[in-house]
C-alpha positions as CSV (number, residue, x, y, z in Angstrom):
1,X,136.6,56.5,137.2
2,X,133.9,57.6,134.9
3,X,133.4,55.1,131.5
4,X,133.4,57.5,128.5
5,X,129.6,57.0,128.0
6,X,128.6,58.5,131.0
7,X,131.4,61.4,130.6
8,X,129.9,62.3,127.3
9,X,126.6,62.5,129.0
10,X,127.8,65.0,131.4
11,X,129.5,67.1,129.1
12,X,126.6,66.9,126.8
13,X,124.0,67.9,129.5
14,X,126.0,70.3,131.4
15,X,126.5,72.3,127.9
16,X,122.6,72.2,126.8
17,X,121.9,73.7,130.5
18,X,124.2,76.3,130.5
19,X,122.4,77.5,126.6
20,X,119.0,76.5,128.0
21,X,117.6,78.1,130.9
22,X,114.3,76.9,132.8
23,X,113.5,73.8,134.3
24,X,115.2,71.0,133.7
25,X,113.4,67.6,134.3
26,X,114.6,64.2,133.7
27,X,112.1,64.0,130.8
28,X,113.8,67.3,129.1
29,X,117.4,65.6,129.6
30,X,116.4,62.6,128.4
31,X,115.3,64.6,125.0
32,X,118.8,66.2,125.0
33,X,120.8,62.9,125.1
34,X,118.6,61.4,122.6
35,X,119.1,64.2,119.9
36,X,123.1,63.9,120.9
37,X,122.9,60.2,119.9
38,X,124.4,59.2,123.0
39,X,123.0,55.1,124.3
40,X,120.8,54.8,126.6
41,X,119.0,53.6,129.1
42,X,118.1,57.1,129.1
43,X,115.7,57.2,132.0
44,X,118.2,56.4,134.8
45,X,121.1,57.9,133.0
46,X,118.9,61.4,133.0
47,X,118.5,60.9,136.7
48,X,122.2,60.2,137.3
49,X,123.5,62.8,135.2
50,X,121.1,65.1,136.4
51,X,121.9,64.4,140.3
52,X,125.7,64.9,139.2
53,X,125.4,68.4,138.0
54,X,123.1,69.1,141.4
55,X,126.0,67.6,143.5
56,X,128.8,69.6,141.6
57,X,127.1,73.2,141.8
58,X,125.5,73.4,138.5
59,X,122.2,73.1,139.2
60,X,119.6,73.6,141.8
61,X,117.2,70.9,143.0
62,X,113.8,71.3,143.9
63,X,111.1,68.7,144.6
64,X,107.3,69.1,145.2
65,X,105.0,66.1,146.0
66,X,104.3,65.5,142.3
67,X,108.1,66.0,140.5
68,X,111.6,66.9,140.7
69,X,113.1,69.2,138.6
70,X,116.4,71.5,139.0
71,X,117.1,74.9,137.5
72,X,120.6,76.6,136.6
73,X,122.3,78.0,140.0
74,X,121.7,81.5,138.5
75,X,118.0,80.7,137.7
76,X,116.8,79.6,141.2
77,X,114.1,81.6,142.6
């Protein structure tokens, strides 16, 4: 089961992406979650929220030798 923390994280997230198009990195999610006022650690809580919406068909990953960053399913090139 999800704590309620990391559940408002996910809903937070998932609703800036679907306003928000472009790339979303986990420095841009970690912005997001700040301005919600939602605790961190906001480094690996971006990561992990990030991965989750990858894993449940929200968005697409892509990684390059220098970053990862994932886009909305509907803006992957």
């Amino acid at each position: 089961m999800t704590d309620p923390i990391e559940n408002n994280r996910r809903q937070v997230l998932a609703a800036a992406i679907r306003r928000q198009a472009g790339p979303w990195t986990k420095k841009r999610a970690m912005h997001v979650l700040r301005a919600a006022g939602l605790p961190g650690p906001y480094d690996r809580a971006a990561r992990r929220v990030l991965a989750h919406h990858h894993e449940t068909g929200l968005l697409d990953i892509h990684d390059t030798p220098a970053r990862r960053f994932y886009t909305r399913k509907d803006d992957a090139r």
